[in-house]
C-alpha positions as CSV (number, residue, x, y, z in Angstrom):
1,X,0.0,0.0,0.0
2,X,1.1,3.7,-0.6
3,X,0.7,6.6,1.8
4,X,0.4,10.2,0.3
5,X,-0.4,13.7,1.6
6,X,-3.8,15.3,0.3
7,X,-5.2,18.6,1.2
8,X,-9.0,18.4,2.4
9,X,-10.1,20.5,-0.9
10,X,-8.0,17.7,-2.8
11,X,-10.1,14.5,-1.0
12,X,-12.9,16.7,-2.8
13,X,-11.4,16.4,-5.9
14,X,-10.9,12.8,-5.9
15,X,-13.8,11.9,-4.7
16,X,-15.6,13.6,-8.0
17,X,-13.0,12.1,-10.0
18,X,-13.7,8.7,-9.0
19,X,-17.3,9.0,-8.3
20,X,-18.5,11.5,-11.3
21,X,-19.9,14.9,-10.6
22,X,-23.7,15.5,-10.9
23,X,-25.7,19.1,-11.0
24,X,-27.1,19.0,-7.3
25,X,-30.0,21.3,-9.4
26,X,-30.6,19.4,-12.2
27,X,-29.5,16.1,-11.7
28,X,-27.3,16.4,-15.1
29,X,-24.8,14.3,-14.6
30,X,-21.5,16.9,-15.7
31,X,-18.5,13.7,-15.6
32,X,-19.0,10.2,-15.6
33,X,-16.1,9.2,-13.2
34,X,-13.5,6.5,-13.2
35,X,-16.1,3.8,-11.3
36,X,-18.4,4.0,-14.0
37,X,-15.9,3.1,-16.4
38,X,-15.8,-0.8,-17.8
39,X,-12.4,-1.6,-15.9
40,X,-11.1,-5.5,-14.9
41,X,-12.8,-6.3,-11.4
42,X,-9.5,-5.8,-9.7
43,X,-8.7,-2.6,-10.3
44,X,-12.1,-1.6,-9.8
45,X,-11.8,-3.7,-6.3
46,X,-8.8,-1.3,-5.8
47,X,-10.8,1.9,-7.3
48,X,-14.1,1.2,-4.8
49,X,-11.1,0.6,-1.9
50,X,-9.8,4.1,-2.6
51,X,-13.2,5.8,-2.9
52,X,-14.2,4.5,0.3
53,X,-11.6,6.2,2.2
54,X,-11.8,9.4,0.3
55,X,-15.6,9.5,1.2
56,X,-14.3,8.8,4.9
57,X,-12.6,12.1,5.1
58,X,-14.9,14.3,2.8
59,X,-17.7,13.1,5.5
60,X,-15.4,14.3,8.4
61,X,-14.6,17.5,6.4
62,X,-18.6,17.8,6.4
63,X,-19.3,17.2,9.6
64,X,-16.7,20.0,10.3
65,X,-17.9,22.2,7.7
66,X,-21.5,22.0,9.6
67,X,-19.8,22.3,13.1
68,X,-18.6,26.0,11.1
69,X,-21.7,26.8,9.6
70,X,-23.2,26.4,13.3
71,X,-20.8,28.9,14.5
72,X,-21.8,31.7,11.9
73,X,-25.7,30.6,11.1
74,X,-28.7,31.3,12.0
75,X,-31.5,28.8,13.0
76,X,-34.6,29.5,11.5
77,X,-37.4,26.6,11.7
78,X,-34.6,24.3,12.3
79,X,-31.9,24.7,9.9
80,X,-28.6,26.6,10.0
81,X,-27.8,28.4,7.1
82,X,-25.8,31.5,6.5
83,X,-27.2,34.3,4.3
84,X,-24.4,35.0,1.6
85,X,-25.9,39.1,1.8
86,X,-27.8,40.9,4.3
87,X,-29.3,44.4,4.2
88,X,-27.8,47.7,5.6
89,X,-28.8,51.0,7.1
90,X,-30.3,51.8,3.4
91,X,-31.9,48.4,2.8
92,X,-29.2,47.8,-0.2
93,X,-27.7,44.1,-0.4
94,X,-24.1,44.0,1.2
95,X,-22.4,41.0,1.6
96,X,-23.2,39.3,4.9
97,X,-19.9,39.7,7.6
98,X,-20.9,35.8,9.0
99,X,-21.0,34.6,5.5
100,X,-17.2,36.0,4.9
101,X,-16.0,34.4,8.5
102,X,-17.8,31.2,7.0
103,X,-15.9,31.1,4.1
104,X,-12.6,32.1,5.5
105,X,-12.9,29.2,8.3
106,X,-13.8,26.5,5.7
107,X,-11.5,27.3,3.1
108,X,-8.3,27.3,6.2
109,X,-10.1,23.9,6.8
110,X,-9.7,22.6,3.5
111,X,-6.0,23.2,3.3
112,X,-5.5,20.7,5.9
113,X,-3.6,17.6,5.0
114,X,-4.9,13.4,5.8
115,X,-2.6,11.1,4.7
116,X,-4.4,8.6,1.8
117,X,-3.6,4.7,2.4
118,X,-4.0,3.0,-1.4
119,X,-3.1,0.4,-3.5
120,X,-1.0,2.4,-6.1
121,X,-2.4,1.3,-9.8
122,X,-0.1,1.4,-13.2
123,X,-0.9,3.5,-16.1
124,X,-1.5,0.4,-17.6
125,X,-4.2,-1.2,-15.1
126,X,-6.2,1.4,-16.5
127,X,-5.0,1.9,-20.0
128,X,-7.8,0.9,-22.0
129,X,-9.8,3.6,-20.4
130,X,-11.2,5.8,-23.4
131,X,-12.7,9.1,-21.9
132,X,-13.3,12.9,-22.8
133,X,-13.0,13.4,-18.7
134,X,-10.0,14.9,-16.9
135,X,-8.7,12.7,-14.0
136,X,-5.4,15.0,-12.9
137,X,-5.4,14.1,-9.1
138,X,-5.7,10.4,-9.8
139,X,-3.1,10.5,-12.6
140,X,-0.8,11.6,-9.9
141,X,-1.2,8.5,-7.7
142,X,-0.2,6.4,-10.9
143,X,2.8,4.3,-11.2
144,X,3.6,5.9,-14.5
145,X,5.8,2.7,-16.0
146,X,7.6,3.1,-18.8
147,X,5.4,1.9,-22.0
């Protein structure tokens, strides 16, 4: 197994890179994602491994991100949320001082590091992978062999 250092934001990146990326709006999916490519069931075995414990620390990041959002929300019929603009003196939008704090808090957050346990896959494992999508975070946890 290898070990390797990822910011929180990066676990974020992964995780869509494995899993795919879909419009919470819409419900478009934007990327299909590396698991919902036809792959040999043992790299995918390894692939499913690896998503699992990316989702392990995007869920912690979460659960801190909501532990923030506490902090600077308001509760109104039972949720937290944080207005991104509020009104002044004259009524005109301004952006919202607890929104800012918000943002500044989660964003130090996400340039934490976790260390990533894996089983380190060769360019190869995964080389009859045709795809329009962009997988730059993963490619870096390749064993680039020579061809």
């Amino acid at each position: 197994m290898e070990k390797k250092t990822l910011k929180l934001s990066e676990f974020y990146q992964l995780e869509a890179e494995l899993n795919g990326v879909i419009n919470q709006q819409t419900g478009e999916k934007l990327s299909q994602g590396l698991l919902s490519q036809k792959l040999p069931l043992n790299i995918k075995y390894w692939l499913n491994d690896m998503a699992k414990k990316v989702k392990e620390q995007k869920d912690e990041c979460e659960v801190l991100k909501d532990e923030i959002i506490k902090k600077y929300g308001e509760e109104k019929d039972g949720i937290v949320q944080i207005k991104m603009t509020v009104k002044d003196d004259n009524d005109n939008d301004v952006i919202n001082p607890a929104f800012v704090s918000f943002q500044n808090e989660f964003q130090k957050l996400l340039t934490e590091e976790r260390e990533l346990e894996y089983k380190q896959l060769k360019l190869s494992d995964i080389g009859n992978i045709e795809t329009e999508d962009s997988y730059d975070l993963f490619f870096s946890l390749l064993n680039v062999e020579e061809m």
